[in-house]
Structure formats: structure tokens, C-alpha cells
C-alpha positions as CSV (number, residue, x, y, z in Angstrom):
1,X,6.1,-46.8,-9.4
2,X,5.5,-45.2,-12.5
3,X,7.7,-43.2,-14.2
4,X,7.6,-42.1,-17.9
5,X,11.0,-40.7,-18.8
6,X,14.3,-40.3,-17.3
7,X,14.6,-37.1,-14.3
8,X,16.9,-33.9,-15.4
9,X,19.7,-33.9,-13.3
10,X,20.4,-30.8,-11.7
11,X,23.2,-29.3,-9.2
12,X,22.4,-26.8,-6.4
13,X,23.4,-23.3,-7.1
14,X,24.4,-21.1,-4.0
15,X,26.3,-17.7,-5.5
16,X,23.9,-14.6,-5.3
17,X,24.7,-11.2,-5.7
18,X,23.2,-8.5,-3.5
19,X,23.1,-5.1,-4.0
20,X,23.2,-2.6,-1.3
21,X,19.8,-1.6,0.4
22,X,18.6,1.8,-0.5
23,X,19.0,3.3,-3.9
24,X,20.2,1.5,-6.5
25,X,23.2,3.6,-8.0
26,X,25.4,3.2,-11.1
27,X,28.9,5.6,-11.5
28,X,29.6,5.6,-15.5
29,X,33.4,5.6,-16.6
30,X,34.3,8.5,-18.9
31,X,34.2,6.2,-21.7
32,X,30.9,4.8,-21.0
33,X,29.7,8.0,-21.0
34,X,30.3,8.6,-24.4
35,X,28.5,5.2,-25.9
36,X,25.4,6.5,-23.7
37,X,25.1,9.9,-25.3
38,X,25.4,7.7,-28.7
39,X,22.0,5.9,-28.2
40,X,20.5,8.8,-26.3
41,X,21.0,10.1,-30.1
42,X,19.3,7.4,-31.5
43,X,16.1,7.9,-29.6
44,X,13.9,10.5,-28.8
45,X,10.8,10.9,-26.7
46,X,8.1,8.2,-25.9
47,X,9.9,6.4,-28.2
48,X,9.8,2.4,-27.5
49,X,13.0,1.0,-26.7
50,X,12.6,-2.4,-27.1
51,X,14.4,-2.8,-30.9
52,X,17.6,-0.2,-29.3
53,X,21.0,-2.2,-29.1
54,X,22.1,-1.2,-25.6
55,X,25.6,-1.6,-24.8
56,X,27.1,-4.5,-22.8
57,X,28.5,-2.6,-19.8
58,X,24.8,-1.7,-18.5
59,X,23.8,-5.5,-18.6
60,X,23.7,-8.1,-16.3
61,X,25.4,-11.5,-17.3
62,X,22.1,-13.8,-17.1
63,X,18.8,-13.4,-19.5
64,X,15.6,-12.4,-18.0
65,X,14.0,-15.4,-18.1
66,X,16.4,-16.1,-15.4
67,X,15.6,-12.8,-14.3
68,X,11.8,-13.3,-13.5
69,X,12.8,-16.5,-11.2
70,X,14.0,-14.0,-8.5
71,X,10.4,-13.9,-7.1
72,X,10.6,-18.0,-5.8
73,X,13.3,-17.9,-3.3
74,X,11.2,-17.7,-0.8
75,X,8.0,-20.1,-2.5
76,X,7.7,-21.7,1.0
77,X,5.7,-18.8,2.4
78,X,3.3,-20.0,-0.5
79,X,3.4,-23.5,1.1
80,X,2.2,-21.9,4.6
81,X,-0.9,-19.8,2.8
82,X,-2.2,-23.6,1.5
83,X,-1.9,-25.0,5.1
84,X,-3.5,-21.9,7.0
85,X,-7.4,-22.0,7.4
86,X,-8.1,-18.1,7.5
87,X,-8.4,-16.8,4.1
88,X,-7.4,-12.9,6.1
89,X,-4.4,-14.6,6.7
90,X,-3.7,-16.8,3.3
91,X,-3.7,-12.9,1.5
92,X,-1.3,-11.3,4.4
93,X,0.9,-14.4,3.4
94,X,0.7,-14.1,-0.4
95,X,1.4,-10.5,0.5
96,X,4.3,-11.4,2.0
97,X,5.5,-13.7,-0.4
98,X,5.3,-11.0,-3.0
99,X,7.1,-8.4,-1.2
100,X,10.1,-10.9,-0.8
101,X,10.6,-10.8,-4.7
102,X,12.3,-7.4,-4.8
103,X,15.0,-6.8,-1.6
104,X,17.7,-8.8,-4.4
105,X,19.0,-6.7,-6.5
106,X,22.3,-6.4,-8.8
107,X,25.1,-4.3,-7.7
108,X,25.3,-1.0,-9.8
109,X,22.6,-0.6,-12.6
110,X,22.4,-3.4,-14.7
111,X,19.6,-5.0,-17.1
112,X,19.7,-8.7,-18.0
113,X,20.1,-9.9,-21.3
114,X,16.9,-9.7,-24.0
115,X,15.9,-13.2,-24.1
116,X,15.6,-14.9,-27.9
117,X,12.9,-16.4,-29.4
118,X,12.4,-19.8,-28.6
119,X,15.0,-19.5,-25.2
120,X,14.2,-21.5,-22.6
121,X,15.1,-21.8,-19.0
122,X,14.2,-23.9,-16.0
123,X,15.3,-24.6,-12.5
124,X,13.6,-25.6,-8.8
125,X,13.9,-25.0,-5.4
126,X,14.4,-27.4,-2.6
127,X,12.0,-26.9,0.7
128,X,13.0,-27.9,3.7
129,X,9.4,-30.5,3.6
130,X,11.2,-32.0,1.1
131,X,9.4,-31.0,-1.8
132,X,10.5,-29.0,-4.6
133,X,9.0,-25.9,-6.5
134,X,10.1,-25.8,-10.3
135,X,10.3,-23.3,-13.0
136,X,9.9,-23.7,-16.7
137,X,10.1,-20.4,-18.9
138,X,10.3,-19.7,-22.4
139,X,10.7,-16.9,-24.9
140,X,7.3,-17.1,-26.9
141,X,7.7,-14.0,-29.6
142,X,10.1,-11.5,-30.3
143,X,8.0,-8.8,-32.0
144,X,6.4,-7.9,-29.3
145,X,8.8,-9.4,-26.3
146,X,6.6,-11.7,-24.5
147,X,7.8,-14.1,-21.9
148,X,5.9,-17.1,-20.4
149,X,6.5,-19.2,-17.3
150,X,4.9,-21.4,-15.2
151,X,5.9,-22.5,-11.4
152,X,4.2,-25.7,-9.8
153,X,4.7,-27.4,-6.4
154,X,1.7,-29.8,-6.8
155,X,2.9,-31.5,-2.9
156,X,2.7,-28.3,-1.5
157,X,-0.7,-27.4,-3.3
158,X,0.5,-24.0,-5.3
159,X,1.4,-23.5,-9.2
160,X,1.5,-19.8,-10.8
161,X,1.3,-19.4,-14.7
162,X,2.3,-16.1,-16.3
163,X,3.0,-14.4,-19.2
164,X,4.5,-10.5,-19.7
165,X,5.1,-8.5,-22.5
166,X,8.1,-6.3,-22.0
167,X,7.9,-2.4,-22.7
168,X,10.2,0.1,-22.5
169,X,10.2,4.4,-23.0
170,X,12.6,7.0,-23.3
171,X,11.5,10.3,-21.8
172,X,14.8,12.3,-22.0
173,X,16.7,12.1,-19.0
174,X,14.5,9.1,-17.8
175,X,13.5,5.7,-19.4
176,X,10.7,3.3,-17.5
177,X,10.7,0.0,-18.1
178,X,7.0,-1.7,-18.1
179,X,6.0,-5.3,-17.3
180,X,2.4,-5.5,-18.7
181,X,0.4,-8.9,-17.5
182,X,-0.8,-10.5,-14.8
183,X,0.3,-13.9,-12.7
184,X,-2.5,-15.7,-11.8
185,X,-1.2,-18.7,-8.7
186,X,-4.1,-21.3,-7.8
187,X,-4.2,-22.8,-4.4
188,X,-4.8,-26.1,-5.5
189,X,-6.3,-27.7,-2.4
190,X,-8.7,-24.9,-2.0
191,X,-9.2,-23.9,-5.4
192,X,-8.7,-20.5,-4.9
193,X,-7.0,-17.9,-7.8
194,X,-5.1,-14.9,-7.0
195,X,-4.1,-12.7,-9.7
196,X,-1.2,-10.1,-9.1
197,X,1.0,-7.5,-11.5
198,X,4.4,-5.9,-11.5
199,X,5.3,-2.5,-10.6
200,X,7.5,-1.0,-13.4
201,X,11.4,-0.2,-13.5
202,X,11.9,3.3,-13.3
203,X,15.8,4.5,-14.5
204,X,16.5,8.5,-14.2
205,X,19.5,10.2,-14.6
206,X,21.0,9.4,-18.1
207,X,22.1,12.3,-19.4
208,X,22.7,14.7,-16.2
209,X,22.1,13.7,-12.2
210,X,23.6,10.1,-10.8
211,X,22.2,7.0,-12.7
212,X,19.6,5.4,-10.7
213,X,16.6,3.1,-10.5
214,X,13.4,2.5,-8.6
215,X,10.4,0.8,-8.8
216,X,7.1,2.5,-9.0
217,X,2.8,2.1,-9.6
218,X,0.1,0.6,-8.6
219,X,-0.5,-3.1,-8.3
220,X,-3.5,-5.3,-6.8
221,X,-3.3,-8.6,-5.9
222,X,-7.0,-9.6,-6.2
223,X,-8.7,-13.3,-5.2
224,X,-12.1,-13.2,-6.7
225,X,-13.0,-16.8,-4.8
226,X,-12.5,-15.1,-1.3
227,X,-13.1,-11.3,-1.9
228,X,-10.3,-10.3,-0.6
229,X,-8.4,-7.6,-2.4
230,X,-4.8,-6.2,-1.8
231,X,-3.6,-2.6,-3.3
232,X,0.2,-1.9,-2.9
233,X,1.9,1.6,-4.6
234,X,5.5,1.8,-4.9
235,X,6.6,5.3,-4.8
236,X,9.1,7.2,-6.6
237,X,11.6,9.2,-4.9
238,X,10.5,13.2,-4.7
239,X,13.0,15.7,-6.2
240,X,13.8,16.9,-2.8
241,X,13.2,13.4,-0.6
242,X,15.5,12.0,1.3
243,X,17.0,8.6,2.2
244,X,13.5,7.9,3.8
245,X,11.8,8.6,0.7
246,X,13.7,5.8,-1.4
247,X,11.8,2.7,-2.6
248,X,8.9,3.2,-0.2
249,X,5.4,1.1,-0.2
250,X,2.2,1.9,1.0
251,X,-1.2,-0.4,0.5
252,X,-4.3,-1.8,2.0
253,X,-5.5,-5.0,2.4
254,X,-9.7,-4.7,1.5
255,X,-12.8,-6.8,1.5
256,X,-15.4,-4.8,-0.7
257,X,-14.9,-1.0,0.2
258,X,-13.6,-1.4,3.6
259,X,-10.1,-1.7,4.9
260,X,-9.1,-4.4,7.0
261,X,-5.3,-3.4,7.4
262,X,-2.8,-0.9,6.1
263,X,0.8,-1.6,5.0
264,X,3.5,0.5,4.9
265,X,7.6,1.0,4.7
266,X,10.6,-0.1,2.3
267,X,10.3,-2.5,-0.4
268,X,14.1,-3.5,0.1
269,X,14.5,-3.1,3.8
270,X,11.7,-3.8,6.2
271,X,7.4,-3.0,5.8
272,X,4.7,-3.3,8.7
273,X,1.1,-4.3,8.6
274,X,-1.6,-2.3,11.1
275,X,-5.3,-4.0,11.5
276,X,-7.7,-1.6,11.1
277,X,-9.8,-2.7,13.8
278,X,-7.3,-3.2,16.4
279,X,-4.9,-1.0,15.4
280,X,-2.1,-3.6,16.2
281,X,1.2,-3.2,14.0
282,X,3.3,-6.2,13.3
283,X,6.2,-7.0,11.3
284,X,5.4,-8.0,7.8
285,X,8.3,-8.2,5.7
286,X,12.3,-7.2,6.9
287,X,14.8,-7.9,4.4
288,X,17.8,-9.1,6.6
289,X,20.6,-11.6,7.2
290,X,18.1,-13.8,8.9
291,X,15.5,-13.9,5.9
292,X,18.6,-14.3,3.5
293,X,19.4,-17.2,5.8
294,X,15.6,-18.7,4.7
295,X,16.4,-18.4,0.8
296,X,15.5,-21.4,-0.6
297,X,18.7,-23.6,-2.6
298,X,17.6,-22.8,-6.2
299,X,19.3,-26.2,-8.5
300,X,20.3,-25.6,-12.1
301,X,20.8,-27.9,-15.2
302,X,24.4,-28.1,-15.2
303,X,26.2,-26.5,-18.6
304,X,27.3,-29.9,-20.1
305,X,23.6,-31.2,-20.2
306,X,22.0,-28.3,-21.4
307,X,20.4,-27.9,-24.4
308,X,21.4,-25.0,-26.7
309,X,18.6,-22.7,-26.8
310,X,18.9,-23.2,-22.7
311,X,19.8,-19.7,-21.3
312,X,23.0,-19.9,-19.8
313,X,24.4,-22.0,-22.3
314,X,23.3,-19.4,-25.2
315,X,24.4,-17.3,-23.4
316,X,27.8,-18.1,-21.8
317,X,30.3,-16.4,-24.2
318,X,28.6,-13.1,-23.4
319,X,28.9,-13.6,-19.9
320,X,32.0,-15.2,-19.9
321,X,33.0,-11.9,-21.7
322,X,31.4,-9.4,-19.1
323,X,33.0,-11.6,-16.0
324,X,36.7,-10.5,-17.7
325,X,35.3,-6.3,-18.4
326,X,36.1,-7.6,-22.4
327,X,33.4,-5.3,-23.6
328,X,34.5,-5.8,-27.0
329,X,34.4,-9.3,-26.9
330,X,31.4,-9.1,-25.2
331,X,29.6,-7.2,-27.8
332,X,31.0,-9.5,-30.4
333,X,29.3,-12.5,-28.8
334,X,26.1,-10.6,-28.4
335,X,26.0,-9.1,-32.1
336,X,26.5,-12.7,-33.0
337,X,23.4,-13.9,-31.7
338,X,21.2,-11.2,-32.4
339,X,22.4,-11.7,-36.5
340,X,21.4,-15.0,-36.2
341,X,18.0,-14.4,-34.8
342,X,18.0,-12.1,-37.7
343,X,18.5,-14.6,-40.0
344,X,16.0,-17.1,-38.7
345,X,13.6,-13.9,-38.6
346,X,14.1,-13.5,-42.6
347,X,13.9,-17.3,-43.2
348,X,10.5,-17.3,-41.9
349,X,9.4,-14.4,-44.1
350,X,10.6,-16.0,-46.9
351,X,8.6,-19.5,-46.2
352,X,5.3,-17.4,-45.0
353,X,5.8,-19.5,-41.6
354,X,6.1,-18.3,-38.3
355,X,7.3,-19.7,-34.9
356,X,5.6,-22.3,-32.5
357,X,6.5,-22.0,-28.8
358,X,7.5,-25.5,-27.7
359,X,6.2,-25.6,-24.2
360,X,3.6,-22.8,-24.2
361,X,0.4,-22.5,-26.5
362,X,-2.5,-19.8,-26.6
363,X,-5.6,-20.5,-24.9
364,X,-9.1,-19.5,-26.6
365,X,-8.2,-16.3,-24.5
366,X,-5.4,-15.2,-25.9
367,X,-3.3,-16.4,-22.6
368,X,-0.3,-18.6,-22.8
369,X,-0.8,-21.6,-20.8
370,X,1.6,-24.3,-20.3
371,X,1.5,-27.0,-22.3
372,X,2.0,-29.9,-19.6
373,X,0.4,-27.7,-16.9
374,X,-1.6,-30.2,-13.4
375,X,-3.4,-28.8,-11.3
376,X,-5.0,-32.1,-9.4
377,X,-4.7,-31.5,-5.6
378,X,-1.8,-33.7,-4.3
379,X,-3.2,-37.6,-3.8
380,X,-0.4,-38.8,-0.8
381,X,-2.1,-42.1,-1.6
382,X,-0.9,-42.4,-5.1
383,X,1.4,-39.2,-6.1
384,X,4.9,-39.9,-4.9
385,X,7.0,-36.8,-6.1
386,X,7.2,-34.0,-9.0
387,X,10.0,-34.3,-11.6
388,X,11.1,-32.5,-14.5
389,X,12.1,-34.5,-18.0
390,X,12.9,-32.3,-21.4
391,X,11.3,-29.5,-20.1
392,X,7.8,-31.3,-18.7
393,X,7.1,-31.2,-15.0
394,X,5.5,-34.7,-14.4
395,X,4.3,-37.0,-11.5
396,X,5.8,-40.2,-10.1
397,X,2.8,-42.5,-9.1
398,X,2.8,-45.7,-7.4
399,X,-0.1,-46.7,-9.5
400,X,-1.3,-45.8,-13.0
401,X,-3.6,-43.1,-12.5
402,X,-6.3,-42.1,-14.5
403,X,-5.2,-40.0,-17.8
404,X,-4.3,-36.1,-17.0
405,X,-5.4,-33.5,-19.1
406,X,-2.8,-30.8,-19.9
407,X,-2.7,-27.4,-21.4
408,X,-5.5,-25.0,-20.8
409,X,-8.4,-27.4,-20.2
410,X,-6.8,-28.5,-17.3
411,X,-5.6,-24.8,-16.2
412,X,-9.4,-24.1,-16.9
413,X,-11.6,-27.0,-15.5
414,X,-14.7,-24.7,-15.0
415,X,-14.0,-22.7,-18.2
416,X,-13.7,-25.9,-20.1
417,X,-16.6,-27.6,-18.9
418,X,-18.8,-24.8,-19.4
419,X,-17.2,-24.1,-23.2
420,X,-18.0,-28.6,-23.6
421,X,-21.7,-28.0,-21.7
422,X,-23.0,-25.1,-23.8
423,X,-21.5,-26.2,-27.1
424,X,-23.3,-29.8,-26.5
425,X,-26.8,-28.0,-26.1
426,X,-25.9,-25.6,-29.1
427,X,-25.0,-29.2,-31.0
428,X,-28.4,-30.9,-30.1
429,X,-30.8,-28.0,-30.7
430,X,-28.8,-27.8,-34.8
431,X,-30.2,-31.3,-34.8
432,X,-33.0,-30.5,-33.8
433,X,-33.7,-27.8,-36.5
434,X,-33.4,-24.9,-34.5
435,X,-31.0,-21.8,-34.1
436,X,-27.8,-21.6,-32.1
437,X,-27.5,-18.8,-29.7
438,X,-24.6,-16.3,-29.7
439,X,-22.1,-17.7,-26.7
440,X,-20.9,-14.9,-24.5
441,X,-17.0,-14.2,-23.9
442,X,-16.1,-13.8,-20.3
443,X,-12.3,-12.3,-21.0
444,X,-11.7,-12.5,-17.5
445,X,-8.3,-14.0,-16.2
446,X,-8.7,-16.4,-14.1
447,X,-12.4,-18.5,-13.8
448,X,-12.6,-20.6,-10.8
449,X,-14.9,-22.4,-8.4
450,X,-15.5,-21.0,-5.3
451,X,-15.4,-23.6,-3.1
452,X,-12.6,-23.1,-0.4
453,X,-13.4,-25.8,1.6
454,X,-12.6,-28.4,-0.9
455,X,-10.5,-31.3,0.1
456,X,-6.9,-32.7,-1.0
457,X,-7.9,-36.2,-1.7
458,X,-11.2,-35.1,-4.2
459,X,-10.8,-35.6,-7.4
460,X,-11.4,-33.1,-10.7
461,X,-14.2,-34.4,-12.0
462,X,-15.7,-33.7,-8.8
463,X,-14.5,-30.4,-8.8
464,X,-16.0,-29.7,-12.6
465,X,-19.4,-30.9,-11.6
466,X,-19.6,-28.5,-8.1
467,X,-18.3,-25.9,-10.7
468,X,-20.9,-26.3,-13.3
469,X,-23.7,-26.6,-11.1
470,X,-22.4,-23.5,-9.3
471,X,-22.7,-21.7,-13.0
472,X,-26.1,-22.9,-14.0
473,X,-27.2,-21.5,-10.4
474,X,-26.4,-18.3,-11.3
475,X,-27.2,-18.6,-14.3
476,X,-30.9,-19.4,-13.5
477,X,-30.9,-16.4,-10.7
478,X,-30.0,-14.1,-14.0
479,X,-32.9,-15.6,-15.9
480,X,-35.1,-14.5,-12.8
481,X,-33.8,-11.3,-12.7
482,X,-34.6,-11.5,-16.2
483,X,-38.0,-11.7,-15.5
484,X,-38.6,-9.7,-12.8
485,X,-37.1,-6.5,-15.0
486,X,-40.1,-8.0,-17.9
487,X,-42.6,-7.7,-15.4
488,X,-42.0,-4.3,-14.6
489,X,-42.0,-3.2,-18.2
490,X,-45.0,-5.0,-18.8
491,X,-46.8,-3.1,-16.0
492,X,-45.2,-0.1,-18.1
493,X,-46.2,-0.9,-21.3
494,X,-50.2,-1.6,-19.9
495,X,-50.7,1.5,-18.1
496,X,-49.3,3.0,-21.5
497,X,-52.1,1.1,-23.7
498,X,-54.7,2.6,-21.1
499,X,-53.5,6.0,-21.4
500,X,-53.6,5.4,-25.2
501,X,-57.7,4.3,-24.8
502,X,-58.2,7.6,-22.9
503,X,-56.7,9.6,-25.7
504,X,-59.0,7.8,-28.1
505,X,-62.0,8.8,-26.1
506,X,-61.3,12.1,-24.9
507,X,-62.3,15.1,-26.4
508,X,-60.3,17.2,-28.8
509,X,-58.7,20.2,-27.3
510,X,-59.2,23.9,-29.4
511,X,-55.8,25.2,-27.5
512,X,-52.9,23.1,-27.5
513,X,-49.4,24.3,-27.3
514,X,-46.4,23.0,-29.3
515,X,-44.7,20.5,-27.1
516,X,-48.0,18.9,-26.5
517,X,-47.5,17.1,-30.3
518,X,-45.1,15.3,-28.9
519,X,-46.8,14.0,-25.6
520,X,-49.0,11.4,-25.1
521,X,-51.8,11.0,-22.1
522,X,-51.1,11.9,-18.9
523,X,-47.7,13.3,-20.1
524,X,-45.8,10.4,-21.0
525,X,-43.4,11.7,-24.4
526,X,-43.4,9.6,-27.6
527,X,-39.8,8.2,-26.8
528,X,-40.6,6.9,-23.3
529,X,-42.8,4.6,-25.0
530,X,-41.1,3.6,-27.8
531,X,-38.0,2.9,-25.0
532,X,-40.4,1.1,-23.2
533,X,-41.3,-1.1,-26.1
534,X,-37.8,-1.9,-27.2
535,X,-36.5,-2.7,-23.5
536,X,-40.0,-5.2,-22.9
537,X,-39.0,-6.9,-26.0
538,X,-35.0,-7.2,-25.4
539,X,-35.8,-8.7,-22.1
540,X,-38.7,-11.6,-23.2
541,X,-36.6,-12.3,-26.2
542,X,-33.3,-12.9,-23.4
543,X,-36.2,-14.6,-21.1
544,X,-37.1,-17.4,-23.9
545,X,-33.5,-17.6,-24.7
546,X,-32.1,-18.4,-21.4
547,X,-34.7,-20.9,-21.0
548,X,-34.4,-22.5,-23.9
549,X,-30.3,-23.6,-22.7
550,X,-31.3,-24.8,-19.2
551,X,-35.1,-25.8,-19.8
């Protein structure tokens, strides 16, 4: 069995804390008080909050990069949407695995610690199958605060990749805390992407009314491979709404315009799912002992073997600090590292450099993709188990495989093979003598193959070439369309040309009015024609164009 560097050893870690259900409350101390109306001077608003030194008693003693791994607790519901057959279903179990990302939260009001540039953090979770989901995040810029992750459990046929730039705004007696991107997971297996964002953080009550936070907007989790589309609101508590009203969810579950099933109830305690058709109601998501009972054993790296941008160990006087209520101590620890990432800030300037994310790197889209990232389907014949060495999540084989391609062009297989086909035809028509064509950016997320019936055992290449054919298909009904609108504006432009011969012919009028200067026979206006004209032309030169790349 092949193995190319030693395994990370990790230790299962079992201590949660869990807030109380309902709204999420925070009771300052008199002298708290005080350091809060301090900032609240520094700040006015719609002013951005994300350069604002907030004091240590509001934070919570782990970084948000361990923050954002709060949503994989219960990854095995991912492991069920792979296995089951009905795409309806797949969505009501993503669905459900999203909803279970939220019922944890901190006791009192707390915000984890602003991660630093170049932190890192990673972990994994232990299914009962046996296999294991891992986490690898880092801390890619500072100026604007962009995290990155990736999560990958290539056995169980699922891996997510995400990045999210961190915003914050003050609004006087309310500040919202905004999580702008979009996770896109792949069902390996079935090649299917679904793309989903993050409600935002809502805190009221800073300077008058009880300190308190909810979750609030709109959010879709979209598959573009099966059509199936899921909108989910969280709604903020009303000024005069009760206990019912507190961190409540609504959404629909759509294919095109019409609703296949409607969701409804508590974020943090217990939501229902009605079929549209049927009108049956069933239990969707309850946030009890018995689902607690189902979290998954996360493991972390233990403190003596991490490395010392890892998060907990950069982090372990400050926390180490907060577990004692030594504020001052704590804030010492914490000014401590923010003047050195000062420092490193200034060095840069100085040289004219700036910093390169070890793990992560920008696509050609501007999306950060994970360095080492697989997506093959799972091979049982020759895949033995997923491990994770220095930060790269790699594959035991029992035989040597052939050579994986990381980063984005393996994130990308359609995109990439595209990108390779067009620039090979641009390449051989330049040596030809001709012109190149101007390439078209798709900007979308997430570019996939649509094939949902596509087995384990097949292999990428296999999956590359269904994919390209699939594009050039569509591609050649667009150039028929193509020609279909020419033929039409053809017709348009001859009856035109007629009209023009039986204005040459006909016989001068004595009488005409004004506004017939500007007509032509049989009342067609000058700017019709010449609209005509320049739309007939757009479409042959886009005709001879698009059959010039796939003649």
C-alpha cells in the first residue's frame, strides 16, 4: 500500500458547550458596560466594524476558523444524500444537513476570535461506516477578512470548498454581522453541485434593551444539475413577538416556479416539512438530546504537535486568559498578537511583497480553491482510506494510481477541459494565419456535468469527455438558434429591399405631411431598417464564428 508521508495524529475531542434554546441573551456587568459605551464612541453609523478592537469579555475562547467547523457534526446526513436514488430526497437531506449547523450555540453572547493571516486549522470527524470527514481552513487575507476551507469525505462521496469574506455594521443600537460567499459541496458519485449561503448574525440591544442575537435573510441552496432549488428565510424577532417569534424559519423546496414542499419552525429547536401535493407533514429537523446523541466525535491535532500558526496553539494564552475571567491578561495576549501581525503587515510594505496562502490559491475566477483538493469518485478496488499529512488530505492506495491533478483543474474538470479545448483551436487557427476569437467568461460558481447517473468506479477522464461533448451539444443548438434568428432577419431585410423598389417606382406625391420624411414604403421608419441591418449582420458574423470553432 502506498503511502506518501507520515498520518497527523490526532485525539478525539468530546467537550461542547450548548447554549440554551430560544434567544440567545448576554447580561453585561456594570463594568462591562462602560468599555461598551467606549467603542460605541469610536464608531458611528454604517460604519464597518471589521478594523474595531472589541474587548475580550464579548469573545469566545476559539478562532472562527474553528468557528465555521460547527456545520460538520452531523456530515453523515451528507453520506445518506450520496446513497439515496431520488434527487427530491438528496435536497430534503442536504436541507437537513444544513439546518443541523445552527441549534449549537455559545452560552451568553460571544464572538470568536478574528483569525490572523496565514492561521490555519484542521480537524475530522469519525462516522460510524468508518470513514472520516476532514477539515482544512486557513486565513487567506486580512484586508478584507476572507476565510477559506475545504471538507472532503472522498469514501463517502461528498467534499464542500468555501470561501467567505467577513463584514460587519454598526447601526446604533444594533450591529449585523455578514458572511458574504457561497459553499459549493459536489456529490462525487453523481457529479452533482449544490451551492448554499449563510444567513447573517444579527446583535441588538447595545446601548439600551437586553443584548441579544439572531440570525436573519434569505438563503437558497440551489443544484443547477437537478433543478431543484431550496429558499429558506430566517426571521428576525418583531418588536412586540413573543417566544414563538424567536429564531423562526420558513422556505420552500421548488423545481422551476412550482413548489413541491413548504418548511417551517425554529432554527434551534424543531422545523417540519409539508408536500405540496399530498399535504403530508413530517418531521424534518428537531434539535434534541437524541440528535445531540448523533454528533459526530470531531478529533483535533493535539497542542504539543501543532504547528504555530495552528489556531489553538496561537491562540492558547488568550484563552487560557478568558477560562480564568483575567480580562487584563487576556487583552495583553491578544494586543500582542495583533502588534505582530502589524509588524509583518509593515514588513511587507516595505519589501513591495504581499502574502501567499499556503494551502489555498485563486482560481481564474477569482475563487479560492484548495490546493490539494480530489474529487475522483471513491475506487473500493484501489482507494484504501483518506489521511491527512502537513495540512494535505491524501489517499492510501493499494496500488500506484494514475497521477491526480490538484487545485482548481481538478475542482473544475468541465471548466478545465473546456478552457484546454477552446485555447487548442484558438492555438491552431494563429498557426494557421487567422484571428483568434474573443473567449466568453462564464462567472458562474460552480460548472458541472449533468450526468446523475454516473457510476463510482468510472474514471475522470471519462467524466471530462461526457462533459465536453455535453458543451459542444449545446453549443451547436446555440449556433442553430443562431441561425434560425438570421433567417428571420433576412426575410426582414428582403421584404425591406422590395418596399425600397416600390418607392423607386412610384409616383411622387404633391401632399406629404412631416413625419412622412422619415418613413419608408408601406410605413416602415428609417430606424427599423437600419436596426434590422445591424441585428442581420451581428447574427451571420456570430453564425460564421461559431462555426468556424466546431466546424
Amino acid at each position: 500500500m502506498e503511502q506518501e508521508c507520515v498520518e497527523t495524529t490526532y485525539v478525539p475531542f468530546t467537550e461542547e458547550e450548548f447554549g440554551e434554546q430560544g434567544e440567545q441573551v448576554e447580561e453585561l456587568a456594570e463594568e462591562n458596560k462602560s468599555l461598551i459605551w467606549c467603542i460605541v464612541k469610536q464608531v458611528r453609523p454604517g460604519m464597518d466594524l471589521s478594523k474595531v478592537v472589541l474587548p475580550t469579555f464579548i469573545l469566545e475562547p476559539r478562532s472562527f476558523l474553528d468557528k465555521l467547523s460547527d456545520s460538520y457534526y452531523h456530515a453523515d446526513l451528507l453520506s445518506k444524500a450520496v446513497q439515496e436514488d431520488d434527487a427530491f430526497t438528496r435536497m430534503k437531506l442536504v436541507v437537513q444537513w444544513y439546518l443541523s449547523s445552527f441549534y449549537k450555540k455559545p452560552k451568553g453572547l460571544k464572538k470568536p476570535y478574528n483569525p490572523i493571516l496565514g492561521e490555519r486549522f484542521r480537524c475530522f470527524w469519525q462516522h460510524p461506516s468508518g470513514s472520516r470527514t476532514f477539515y482544512i481552513a486557513e486565513q487567506v487575507s486580512h484586508h478584507p477578512p476572507v476565510s477559506a476551507f475545504y471538507v472532503t469525505n472522498r469514501e463517502d462521496g461528498f467534499s464542500i470548498t468555501c470561501s467567505i469574506l467577513a463584514k460587519s455594521k454598526f447601526y446604533g443600537n444594533s450591529t449585523s454581522a455578514v458572511l458574504e460567499g457561497a459553499a459549493t459541496m459536489t456529490l462525487l458519485p453523481r457529479g452533482e453541485c449544490y451551492t448554499a449561503t449563510t444567513p447573517y448574525a444579527h446583535c441588538k440591544g447595545i446601548l439600551m434593551g437586553t443584548l441579544s442575537m439572531e440570525l436573519g435573510g434569505k438563503i437558497n441552496i440551489e443544484c443547477e444539475n437537478t433543478g431543484y432549488r431550496t429558499e429558506l428565510e430566517f426571521k428576525l424577532k418583531p418588536f412586540l413577538g413573543g417566544a414563538d417569534a424567536t429564531n423562526v424559519v420558513v422556505g420552500k423546496i421548488k423545481m422551476g416556479k412550482e413548489t413541491l414542499a413548504t418548511i417551517s419552525g425554529h432554527w434551534d429547536k424543531e422545523c417540519r416539512i409539508k408536500d405540496s401535493k399530498t399535504g403530508e407533514e413530517s418531521l424534518l429537523f428537531r434539535a434534541d438530546a437524541e440528535m445531540r446523541s448523533k454528533r459526530l466525535t470531531r478529533h483535533l491535532v493535539p497542542l504539543a504537535s501543532q504547528e504555530p500558526f495552528e489556531s489553538q496553539l496561537l491562540w492558547q494564552q488568550v484563552s487560557d486568559a478568558i477560562a480564568r475571567e483575567d480580562q487584563v491578561a487576556a487583552t495583553e495576549e491578544k494586543t500582542k498578537l495583533e502588534e505582530h501581525q502589524r509588524a509583518k503587515a509593515k514588513e511587507r510594505a516595505s519589501t513591495e511583497s504581499t502574502h501567499t496562502p499556503d494551502l489555498f490559491e485563486l482560481d481564474s475566477y477569482g475563487q479560492w480553491m484548495y490546493k490539494y483538493a480530489d474529487l475522483r469518485p471513491w475506487d473500493p478496488r484501489n482507494d484504501v482510506r483518506q489521511y491527512e499529512c502537513q495540512f494535505k488530505v491524501l489517499t492510501q492506495t493499494r496500488h500506484k494510481s494514475v497521477p491526480i491533478v490538484h487545485g482548481t483543474d481538478g475542482i473544475h474538470p468541465l471548466r478545465s477541459s473546456l478552457e484546454k479545448l477552446s485555447r487548442n483551436q484558438r492555438q491552431s487557427h494563429v498557426m494557421a494565419g487567422g484571428s483568434t476569437a474573443a473567449k466568453a467568461k462564464n462567472k458562474s460558481l460552480v460548472l458541472a456535468p449533468r450526468d446523475t447517473n454516473s457510476d463510482s468506479s468510472q474514471s475522470p477522464q471519462g467524466v471530462v469527455k461526457r462533459s465536453s461533448s455535453s458543451a459542444i451539444k449545446q453549443l451547436t443548438l446555440a449556433v442553430d438558434q443562431v441561425n434560425r434568428v438570421l433567417e428571420v432577419h433576412s426575410r426582414q431585410l428582403n421584404e425591406i429591399s422590395q418596399r425600397l423598389e416600390r418607392m423607386q417606382y412610384a409616383p411622387p406625391h404633391s401632399h406629404t405631411s412631416v413625419h412622412s420624411h422619415h418613413m419608408l414604403g408601406g410605413g416602415v421608419s428609417q430606424s427599423t431598417v437600419v436596426k434590422s441591418v445591424i441585428y442581420a449582420l451581428v447574427g451571420l458574423v456570430v453564425s460564421l464564428i461559431l462555426r468556424w470553432l466546431f466546424k
